[in-house]
N, C-alpha and C positions, 0 to 999 in steps of 0.2 A: 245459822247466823254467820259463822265464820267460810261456811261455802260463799254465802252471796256477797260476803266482803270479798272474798278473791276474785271473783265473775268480773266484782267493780271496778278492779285494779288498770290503771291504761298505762300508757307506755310514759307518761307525766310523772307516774309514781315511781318508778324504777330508776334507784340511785347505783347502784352497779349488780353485778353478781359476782357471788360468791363462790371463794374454793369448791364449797361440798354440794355443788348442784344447786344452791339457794339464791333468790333473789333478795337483793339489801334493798330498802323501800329508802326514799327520802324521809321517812318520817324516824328511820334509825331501826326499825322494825327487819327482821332477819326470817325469812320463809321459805321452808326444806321441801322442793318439788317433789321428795321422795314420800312425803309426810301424806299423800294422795293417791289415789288407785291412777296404775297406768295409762288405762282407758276413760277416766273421771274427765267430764269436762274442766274440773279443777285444775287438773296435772297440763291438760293441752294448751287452757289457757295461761297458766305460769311459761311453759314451752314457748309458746309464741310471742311473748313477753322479752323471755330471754336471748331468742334470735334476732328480734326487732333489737333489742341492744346489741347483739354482736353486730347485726350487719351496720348497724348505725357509726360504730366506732373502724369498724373496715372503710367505710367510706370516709370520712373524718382521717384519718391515715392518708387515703388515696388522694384527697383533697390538698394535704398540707406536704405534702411531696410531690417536685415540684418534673415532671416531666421532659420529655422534648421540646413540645408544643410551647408557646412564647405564651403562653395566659397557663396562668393555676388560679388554686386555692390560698390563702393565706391563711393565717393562724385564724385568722376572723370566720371563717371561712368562705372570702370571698372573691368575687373572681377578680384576678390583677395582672398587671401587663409587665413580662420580664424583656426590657430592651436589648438585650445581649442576644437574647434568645429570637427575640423581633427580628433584630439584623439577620443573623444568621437563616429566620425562613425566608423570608423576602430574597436573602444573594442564593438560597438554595431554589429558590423558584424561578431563578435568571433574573431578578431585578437589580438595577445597576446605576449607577449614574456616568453619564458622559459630558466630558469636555469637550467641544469640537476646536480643532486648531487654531491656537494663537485667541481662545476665549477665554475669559476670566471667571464666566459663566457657565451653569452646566443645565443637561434637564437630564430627566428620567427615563430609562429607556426599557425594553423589556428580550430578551436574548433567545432565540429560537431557534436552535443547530445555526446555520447559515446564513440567519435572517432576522432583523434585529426594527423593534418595533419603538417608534417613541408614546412614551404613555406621562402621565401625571397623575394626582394624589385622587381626584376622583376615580381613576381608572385602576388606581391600586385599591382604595376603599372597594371600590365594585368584585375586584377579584377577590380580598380579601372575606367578604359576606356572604359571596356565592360559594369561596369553600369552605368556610364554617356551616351555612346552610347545608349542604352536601355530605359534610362528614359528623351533621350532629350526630348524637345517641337517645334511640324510646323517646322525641319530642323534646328532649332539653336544648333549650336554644339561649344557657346562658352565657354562653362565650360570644354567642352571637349577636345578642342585646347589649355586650358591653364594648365590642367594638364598635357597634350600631350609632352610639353614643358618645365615643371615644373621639372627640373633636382631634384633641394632641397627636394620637398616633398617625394624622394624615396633614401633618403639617410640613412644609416643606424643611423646617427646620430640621422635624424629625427624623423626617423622610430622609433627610441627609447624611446620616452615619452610616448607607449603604457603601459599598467600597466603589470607587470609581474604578470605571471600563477601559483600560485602553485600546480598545476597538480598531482594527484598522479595515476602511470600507474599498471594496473594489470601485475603482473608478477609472475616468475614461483617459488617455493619455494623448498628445499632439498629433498623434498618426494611428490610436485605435481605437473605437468604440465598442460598447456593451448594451446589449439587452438581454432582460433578465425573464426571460420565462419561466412556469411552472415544471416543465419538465426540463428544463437546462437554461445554459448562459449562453448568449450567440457573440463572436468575437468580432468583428469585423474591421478591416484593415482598408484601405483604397480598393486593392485588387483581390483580395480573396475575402472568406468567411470561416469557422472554426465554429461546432461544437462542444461546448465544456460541459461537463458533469460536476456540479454547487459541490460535490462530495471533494474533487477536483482543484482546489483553489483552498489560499486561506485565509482572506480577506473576508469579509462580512457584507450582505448586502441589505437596505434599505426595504425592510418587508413591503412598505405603501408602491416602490418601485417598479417592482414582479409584474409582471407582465399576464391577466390572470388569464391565460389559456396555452396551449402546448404552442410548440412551434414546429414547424413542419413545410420540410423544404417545396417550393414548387415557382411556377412560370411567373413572373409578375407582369409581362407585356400585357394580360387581359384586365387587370386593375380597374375597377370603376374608381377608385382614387385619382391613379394617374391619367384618366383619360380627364377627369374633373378640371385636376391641375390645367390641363391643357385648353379646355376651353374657358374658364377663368384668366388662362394668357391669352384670351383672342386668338388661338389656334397660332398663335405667332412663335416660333419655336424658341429664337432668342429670349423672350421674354417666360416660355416656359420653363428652360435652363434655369432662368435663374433665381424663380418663385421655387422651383425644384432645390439648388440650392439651396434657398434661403429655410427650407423644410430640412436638409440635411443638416443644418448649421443646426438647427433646436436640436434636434435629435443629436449631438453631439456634445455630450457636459464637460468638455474640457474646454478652459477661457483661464485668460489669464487679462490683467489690466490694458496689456499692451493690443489685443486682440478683440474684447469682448463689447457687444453692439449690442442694439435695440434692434429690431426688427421690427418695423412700423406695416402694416397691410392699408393701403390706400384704395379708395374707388376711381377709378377711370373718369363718372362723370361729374361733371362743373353744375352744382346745384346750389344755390341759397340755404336748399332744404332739402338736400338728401335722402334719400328713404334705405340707400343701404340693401339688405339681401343678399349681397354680392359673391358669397361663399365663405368671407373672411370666418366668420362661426363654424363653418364644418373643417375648414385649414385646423384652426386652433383643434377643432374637436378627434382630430384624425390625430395631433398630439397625441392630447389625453391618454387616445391608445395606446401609447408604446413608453410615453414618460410620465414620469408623477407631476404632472399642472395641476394649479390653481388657480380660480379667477380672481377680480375685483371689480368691482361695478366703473365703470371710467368715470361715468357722470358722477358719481359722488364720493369718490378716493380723497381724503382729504391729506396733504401732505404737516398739516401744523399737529393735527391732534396724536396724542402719545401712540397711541392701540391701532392706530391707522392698517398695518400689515398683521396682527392679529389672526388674522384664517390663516394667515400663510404654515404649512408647516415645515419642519427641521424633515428633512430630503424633498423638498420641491426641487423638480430640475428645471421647468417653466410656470413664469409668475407671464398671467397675461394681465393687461391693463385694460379692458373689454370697453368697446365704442368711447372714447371718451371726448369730454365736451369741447366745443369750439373751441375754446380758448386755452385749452391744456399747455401747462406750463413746461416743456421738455426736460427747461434745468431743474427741473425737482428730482428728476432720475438720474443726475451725472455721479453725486456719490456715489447709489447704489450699484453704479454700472462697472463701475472704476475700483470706487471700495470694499462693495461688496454689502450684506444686508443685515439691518439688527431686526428682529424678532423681539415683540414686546409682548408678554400675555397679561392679561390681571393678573396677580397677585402672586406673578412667580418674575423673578428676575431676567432678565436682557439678553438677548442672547448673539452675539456677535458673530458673524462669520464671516469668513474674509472671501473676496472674489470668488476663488477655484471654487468654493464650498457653494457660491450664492445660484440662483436661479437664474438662467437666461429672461431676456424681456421681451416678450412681444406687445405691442401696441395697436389695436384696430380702432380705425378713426374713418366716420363718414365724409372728413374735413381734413383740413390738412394741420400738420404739427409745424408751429412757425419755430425761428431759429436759422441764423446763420451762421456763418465763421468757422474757422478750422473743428473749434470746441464741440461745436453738433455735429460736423459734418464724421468728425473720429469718432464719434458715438452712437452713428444710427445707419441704418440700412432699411432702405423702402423701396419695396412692393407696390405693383398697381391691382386691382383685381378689374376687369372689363365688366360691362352689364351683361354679359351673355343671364345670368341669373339675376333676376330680380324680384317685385313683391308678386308679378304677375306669373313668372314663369321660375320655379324653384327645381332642386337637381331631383325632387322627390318625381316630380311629372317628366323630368328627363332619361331618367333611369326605370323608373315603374315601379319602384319602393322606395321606402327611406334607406338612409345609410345607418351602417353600424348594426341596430337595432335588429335590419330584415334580412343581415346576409347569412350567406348560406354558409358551411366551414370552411368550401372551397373558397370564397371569396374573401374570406379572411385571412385564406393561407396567402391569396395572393397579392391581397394590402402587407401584411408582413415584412412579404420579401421585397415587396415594392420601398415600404418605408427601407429598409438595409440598402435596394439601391442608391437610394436620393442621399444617404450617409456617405456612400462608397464616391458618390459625383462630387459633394461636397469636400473630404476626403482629397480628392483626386485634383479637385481644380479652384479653390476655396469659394467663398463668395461671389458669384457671378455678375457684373452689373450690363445693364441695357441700355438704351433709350426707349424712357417710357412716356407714353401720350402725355399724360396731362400732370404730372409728378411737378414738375417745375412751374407747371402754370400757375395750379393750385397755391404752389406757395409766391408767385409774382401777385397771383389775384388777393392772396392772404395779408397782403406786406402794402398794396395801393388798394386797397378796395374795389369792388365790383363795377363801382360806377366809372372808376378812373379807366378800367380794363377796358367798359365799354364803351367808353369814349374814345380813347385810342386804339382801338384794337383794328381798324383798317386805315391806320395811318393816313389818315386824312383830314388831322383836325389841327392840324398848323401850316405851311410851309415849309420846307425842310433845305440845308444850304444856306442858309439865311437866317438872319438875325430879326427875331418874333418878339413882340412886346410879351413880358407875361399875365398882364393886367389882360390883353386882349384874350390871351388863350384861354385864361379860367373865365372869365364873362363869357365865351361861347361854352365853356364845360356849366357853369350855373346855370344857361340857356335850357340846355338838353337835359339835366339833373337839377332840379333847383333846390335839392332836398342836401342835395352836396356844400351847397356854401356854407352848412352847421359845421363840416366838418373839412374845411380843405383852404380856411385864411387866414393858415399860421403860413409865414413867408419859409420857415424852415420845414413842413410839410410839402409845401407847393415844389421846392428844390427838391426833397424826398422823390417823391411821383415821377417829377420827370426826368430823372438821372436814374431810378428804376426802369423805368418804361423804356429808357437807351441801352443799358445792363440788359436786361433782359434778352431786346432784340438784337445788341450785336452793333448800336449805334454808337453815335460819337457825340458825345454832350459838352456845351461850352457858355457859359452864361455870365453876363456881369450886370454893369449899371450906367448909362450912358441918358446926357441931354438933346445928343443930336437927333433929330427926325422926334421929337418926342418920345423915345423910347420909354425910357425909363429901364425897369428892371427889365433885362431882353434872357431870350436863351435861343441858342442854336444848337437844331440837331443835324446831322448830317447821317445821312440813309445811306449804307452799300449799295449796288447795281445790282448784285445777282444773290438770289438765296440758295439754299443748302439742297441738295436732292437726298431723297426720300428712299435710303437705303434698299436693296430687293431681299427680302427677306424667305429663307427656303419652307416651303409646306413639311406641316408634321408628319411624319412615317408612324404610324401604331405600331408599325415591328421593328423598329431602327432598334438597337440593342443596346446603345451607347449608353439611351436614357431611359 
């Protein structure tokens, strides 16, 4: 009877053990392991009894003492979060927080020798449960279930007693730029280039920046880039210059208030309805490759709503404004051109940066960006691109592949070096301007309408010299357009149009109000005798060296 009561005994029953080999039951009951043969299942099963309580209270120990690791045991024994201890692995795993200059605001960033990453509370949560998963122990996943859980610990609030970074990041200066490859940094000046080794330097660079493949010197005159450039400028060498250019200016992050532009890509032709194709997407995309861009849909940027630049991230060096709609408002970008860009995300704070720090702009538009006056004119720089490419004939059928995706390594070494040259020209001779075909028509046809253009566009729909009723001239424009008189018999539009239409050509406009001859409201243009000649412009050299 008293065997099969100890058989019975489980590890419920066992209130401690004793000095003399015996286990104390809960029931106050006192039983001598000795009291039993050594090899008795009696004695083995007391034994196992007694282990099972030693290891139990080992662990209980291990539990309530409180390690390295930022989670223990507590007296409960259960698992809890030491924030002291929190901090210290987070700054020992390179997590950080940064101010960026002259912000009041900070984000999260994450530290990696030379190369410094922005991250946030989801992306800390993620690292955080991949290495508790990682280094659990025999399937215990409770540390892992309670940060799983742990809403608090990934709160930016929380998240904020990591110690802030005073980071200082390499960047581009008035006279030198940087690109950052996987195997080195490329220096480059007007007239020369340089080699750096990241080991080399002590600045920090923008991990999304990196450039992800080697760099490797070689000829850039074979370039399917550069030869693109060039037929995008109509083979027209002036106008390649200066699309060339306006490629070196992106590729160069240094800008200050006094300097820094919009870069508008325009189409060469006069459409209603556009269709585009033009190259402007593979310009921007030949970026992408060497700077951290981000896009935004043009057609639906909304300038009112809070979140608006949301994708954009903290080291974008070009933010483009992709195709945007006929009617795009330009002055919605003079803050950020001038002041520089705030960064809104949900549910994390503002993030302000000033000019030096903001994103160059580019703008592609099938249409033109309306605006005049000194104000736009200090803020923007535009590009024509010609139809040499369009919906019918693309660079994929002109080359024999696609770009980017189908070149080969030599062709990448020699975009590379190509983009360092278009730096070194821009560099060298800043901003290049031209006469371009249809840049200014576009915005004369944008400012009087298409119908007004095609009215007067062979100067032949008034008398000239001479004092014209204007009552006469719009009655022969509503003749040829009738769809025009909705829109063109406000007296102060009709004065608009045709002091535009003088502006434009170079004319001389004079208009009043007179009873004699019945006039009424009159206006007089007066036409020059001779026009301008058609500059001789030199053919492109593919081996000219310059460019």
């Amino acid at each position: 009877t008293m065997a099969k009561k100890i058989l019975e005994l489980t590890f419920e029953d066992v209130f401690s053990i004793g000095a003399d080999d015996s286990l104390i039951l809960k029931s106050g009951e006192s039983i001598l392991i000795a009291d039993y043969p050594l090899h008795s299942k009696e004695n083995q099963h007391l034994r196992n009894l007694a282990g099972l309580y030693i290891d139990s209270k080992k662990q209980l120990s291990a539990k309530q003492e409180k390690p390295l690791h930022y989670l223990y045991y507590n007296r409960q024994t259960k698992v809890a979060l030491d924030p002291i201890r929190y901090r210290f692995w987070l700054e020992k795993n390179n997590f950080a927080k940064y101010f960026p200059v002259d912000s009041r605001t900070y984000t999260f960033i994450k530290i990696e020798g030379k190369l410094i990453e922005e991250t946030n509370e989801k992306r800390i949560k993620d690292y955080i449960l991949e290495d508790l998963k990682r280094n659990s122990v025999g399937g215990n996943y409770e540390f892992y279930n309670y940060m799983a859980l742990e809403k608090r610990a990934f709160t930016p609030d929380f998240l904020s007693q990591i110690e802030s970074s005073p980071v200082e990041f390499k960047k581009d200066t008035a006279d030198t730029g940087y690109f950052y490859y996987k195997n080195c940094i490329v220096k480059v000046t007007a007239n020369n280039k340089e080699i750096i080794q990241y080991s080399d330097v002590n600045e920090y660079v923008w991990k999304n920046q990196v450039i992800q493949r080697d760099y490797i010197e070689n000829d850039h005159h074979g370039s399917e880039f550069r030869t693109f450039l060039y037929l995008v400028a109509a083979k027209d060498m002036n106008k390649y210059k200066s699309i060339q250019s306006a490629l070196g200016y992106m590729l160069h992050s240094y800008k200050t208030r006094a300097n820094n532009k919009a870069v508008i890509l325009n189409d060469m032709v006069i459409s209603d309805n556009p269709d585009g194709r033009s190259g402007k997407g593979l310009f921007c995309e030949g970026i992408s490759h060497m700077k951290k861009l981000d896009s935004l849909n043009g057609k639906v940027v909304d300038f009112s709503r809070q979140f608006n630049l949301q994708t954009v991230e903290l080291g974008c060096q070009v933010l483009v404004f992709d195709d945007v709609k006929r009617n795009f408002n330009f002055e919605n970008l003079f803050s950020l051109i001038t002041e520089g860009i705030t960064l809104e995300y949900k549910n994390q704070p503002a993030v302000k940066l000033p000019v030096e720090k903001s994103p160059k702009i580019i703008i592609t538009t099938n249409y033109t960006i309306g605006g005049v006056g000194g104000s736009h004119e200090a803020r923007r720089f535009e590009v024509e691109f010609c139809n040499y490419f369009n919906v019918n004939y693309t660079p994929e059928m002109e080359f024999g592949h696609r770009f980017f995706e189908e070149w080969s390594e030599i062709e990448w070494q020699r975009f590379d070096n190509f983009m360092i040259r278009c730096l070194q020209v821009y560099l060298q001779n800043g901003l290049i301007t031209c006469q371009w075909d249809n840049i200014e028509l576009k915005k004369y046809i944008r400012l009087v309408g298409s119908s007004w253009h095609e009215f007067t566009k062979d100067h032949d729909f008034m008398e000239y010299n001479t004092k014209v009723s204007k009552l006469s001239i719009f009655n022969k424009f509503y003749e040829e357009f009738p769809d025009a008189k909705k829109y063109y018999t406000d007296d102060r539009k009709k004065h608009m149009v045709i002091e535009s239409y003088c502006k434009f050509h170079g004319f001389e406009f004079e208009e009043g109000n007179t009873t004699a001859f019945n006039l009424g409201r009159w206006a007089m243009v007066t036409k020059p005798n001779a026009d301008g000649e058609i500059p001789n412009v030199p053919f492109f050299n593919p081996n000219e060296s310059a460019f």
